[in-house]
C-alpha positions as CSV (number, residue, x, y, z in Angstrom):
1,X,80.3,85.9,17.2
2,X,78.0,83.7,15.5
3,X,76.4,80.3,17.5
4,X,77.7,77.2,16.5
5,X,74.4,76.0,16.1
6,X,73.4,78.2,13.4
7,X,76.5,76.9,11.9
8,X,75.7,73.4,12.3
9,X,72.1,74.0,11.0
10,X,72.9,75.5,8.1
11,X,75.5,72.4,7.3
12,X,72.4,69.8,8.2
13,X,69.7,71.7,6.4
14,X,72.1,71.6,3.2
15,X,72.8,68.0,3.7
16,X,69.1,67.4,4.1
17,X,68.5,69.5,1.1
18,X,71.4,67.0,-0.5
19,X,69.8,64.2,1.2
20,X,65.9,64.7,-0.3
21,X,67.3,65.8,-4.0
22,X,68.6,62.2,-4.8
23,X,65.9,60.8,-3.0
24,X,63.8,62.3,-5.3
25,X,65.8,61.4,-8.3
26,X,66.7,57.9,-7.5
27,X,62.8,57.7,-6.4
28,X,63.2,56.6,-3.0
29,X,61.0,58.0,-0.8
30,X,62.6,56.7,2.3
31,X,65.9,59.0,1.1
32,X,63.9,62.1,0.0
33,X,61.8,62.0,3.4
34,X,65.1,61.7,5.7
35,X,66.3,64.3,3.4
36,X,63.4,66.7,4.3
37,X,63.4,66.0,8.2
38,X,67.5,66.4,8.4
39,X,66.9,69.7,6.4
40,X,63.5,70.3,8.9
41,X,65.8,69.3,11.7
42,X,69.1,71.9,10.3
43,X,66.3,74.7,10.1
44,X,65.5,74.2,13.1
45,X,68.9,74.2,14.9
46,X,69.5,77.4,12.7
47,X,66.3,79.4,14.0
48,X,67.4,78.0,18.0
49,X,70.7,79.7,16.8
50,X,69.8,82.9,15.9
51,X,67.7,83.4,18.7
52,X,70.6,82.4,20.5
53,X,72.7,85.3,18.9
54,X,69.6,87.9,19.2
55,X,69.6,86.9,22.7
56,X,73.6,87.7,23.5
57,X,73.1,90.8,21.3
58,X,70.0,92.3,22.8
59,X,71.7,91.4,26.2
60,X,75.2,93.1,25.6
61,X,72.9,96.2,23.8
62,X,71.0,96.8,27.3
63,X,74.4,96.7,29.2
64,X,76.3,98.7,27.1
65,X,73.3,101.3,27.5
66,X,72.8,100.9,31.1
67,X,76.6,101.9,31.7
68,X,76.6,105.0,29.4
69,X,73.2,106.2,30.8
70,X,75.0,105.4,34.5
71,X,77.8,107.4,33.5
72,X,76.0,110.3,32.0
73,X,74.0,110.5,34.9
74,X,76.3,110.4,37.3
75,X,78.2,113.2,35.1
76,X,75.0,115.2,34.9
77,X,74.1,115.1,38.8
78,X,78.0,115.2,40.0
79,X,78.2,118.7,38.4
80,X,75.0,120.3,40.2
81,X,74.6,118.5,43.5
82,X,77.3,117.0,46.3
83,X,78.8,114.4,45.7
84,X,77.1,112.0,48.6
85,X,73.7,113.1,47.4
86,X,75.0,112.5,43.8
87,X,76.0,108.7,44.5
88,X,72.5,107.8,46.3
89,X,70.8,108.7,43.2
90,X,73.4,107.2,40.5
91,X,73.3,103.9,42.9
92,X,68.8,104.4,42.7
93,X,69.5,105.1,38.8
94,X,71.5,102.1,38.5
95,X,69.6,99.9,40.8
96,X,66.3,101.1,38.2
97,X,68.4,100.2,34.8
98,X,69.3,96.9,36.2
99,X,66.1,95.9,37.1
100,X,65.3,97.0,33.3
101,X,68.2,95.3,32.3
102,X,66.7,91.7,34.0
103,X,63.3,92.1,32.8
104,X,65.0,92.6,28.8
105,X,66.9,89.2,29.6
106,X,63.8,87.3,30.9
107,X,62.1,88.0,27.6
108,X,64.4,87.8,25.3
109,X,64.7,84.4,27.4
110,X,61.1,83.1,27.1
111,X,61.1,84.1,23.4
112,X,64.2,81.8,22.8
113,X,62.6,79.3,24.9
114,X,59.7,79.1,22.7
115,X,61.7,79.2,19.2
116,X,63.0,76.5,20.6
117,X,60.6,74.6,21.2
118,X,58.5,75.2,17.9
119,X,61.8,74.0,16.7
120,X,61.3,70.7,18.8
121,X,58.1,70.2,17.5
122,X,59.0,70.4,14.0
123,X,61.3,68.3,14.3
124,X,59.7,65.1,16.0
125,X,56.7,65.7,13.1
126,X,59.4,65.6,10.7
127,X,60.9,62.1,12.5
128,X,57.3,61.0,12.8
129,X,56.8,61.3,9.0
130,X,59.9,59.7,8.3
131,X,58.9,56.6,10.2
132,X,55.5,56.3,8.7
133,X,57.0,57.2,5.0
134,X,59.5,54.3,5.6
135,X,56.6,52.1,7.2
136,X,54.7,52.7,3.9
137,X,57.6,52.2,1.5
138,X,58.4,48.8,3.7
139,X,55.0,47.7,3.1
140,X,54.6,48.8,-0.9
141,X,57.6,46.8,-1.7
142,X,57.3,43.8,0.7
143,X,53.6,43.9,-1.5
144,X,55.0,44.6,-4.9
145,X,58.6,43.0,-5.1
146,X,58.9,42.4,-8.5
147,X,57.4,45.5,-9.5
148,X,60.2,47.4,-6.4
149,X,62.8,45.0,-8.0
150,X,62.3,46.6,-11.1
151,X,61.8,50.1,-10.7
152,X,64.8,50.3,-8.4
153,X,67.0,49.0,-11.6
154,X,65.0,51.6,-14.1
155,X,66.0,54.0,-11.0
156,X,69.8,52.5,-11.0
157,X,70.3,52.4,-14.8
158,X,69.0,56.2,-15.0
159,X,71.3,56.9,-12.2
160,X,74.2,55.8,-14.0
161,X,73.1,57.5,-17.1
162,X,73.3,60.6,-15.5
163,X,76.7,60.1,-13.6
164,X,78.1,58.3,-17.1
165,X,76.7,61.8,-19.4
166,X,78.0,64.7,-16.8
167,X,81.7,63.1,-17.2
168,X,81.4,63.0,-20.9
């Protein structure tokens, strides 16, 4: 079964992608950098996902092969020793692949741990951008607001241009 999160990163990292691509062609920078740290942020969730799934499989793997080895061995030992002596050492064999079986688990554990929080990372540097992107956008037009006036109607009037031409 896949992780909802991978699901849910792969819907935000499309939305970012969304997001960024008329950012870019209206020319707003403010839209095209909250585009790229939603799609950052839907990696992100999609990698903590994975890791998540890797994690369940690699977990159900080393039980599934800690019962079959149990089995054979008990099998293997029932057929040439007594049965009392045969149960001490299956229960010793058992006790040795669950031990194996917890050390698997606490590694696959840290290794999702840290995925996740590379993920973290990149995704406050992405929110960090965004704010100082936005700051500098805030500041160019409180600066320039004729000349912001004017390209955001160039950017408008080209927008509507495209959206009048792909119904024609």
């Amino acid at each position: 079964m896949v992780d909802t999160d991978r699901i849910t990163g792969a819907a935000r990292e499309f939305g970012g992608k969304v997001h960024g691509a008329v950012g870019d062609l209206t020319g707003s920078k403010r839209d095209s950098l909250e585009g790229r740290a939603r799609e950052a942020a839907g990696q992100a969730e999609g990698v903590y996902g994975q890791a998540k799934d890797t994690i369940r499989g690699a977990a159900e793997h080393v039980a599934d092969t800690a019962r079959d080895l149990g089995g054979k061995l008990r099998d293997a030992v029932d057929d040439r020793l007594g049965s009392d002596d045969v149960e001490t050492r299956v229960r010793r064999a058992q006790g040795a692949v669950e031990d194996q079986y917890v050390r698997a688990e606490r590694g696959v554990r840290r290794a999702a741990d840290e995925a996740y929080d590379y993920a973290e990372d990149a995704y406050e540097r992405g929110g960090h951008y965004l704010r100082r992107g936005s700051r500098e956008v805030s500041h160019q037009v409180a600066e320039y607001p004729l000349a912001s006036l004017l390209i955001a109607g160039l950017a408008g009037f080209g927008l509507g241009l495209l959206v009048s031409a792909s119904r024609d």
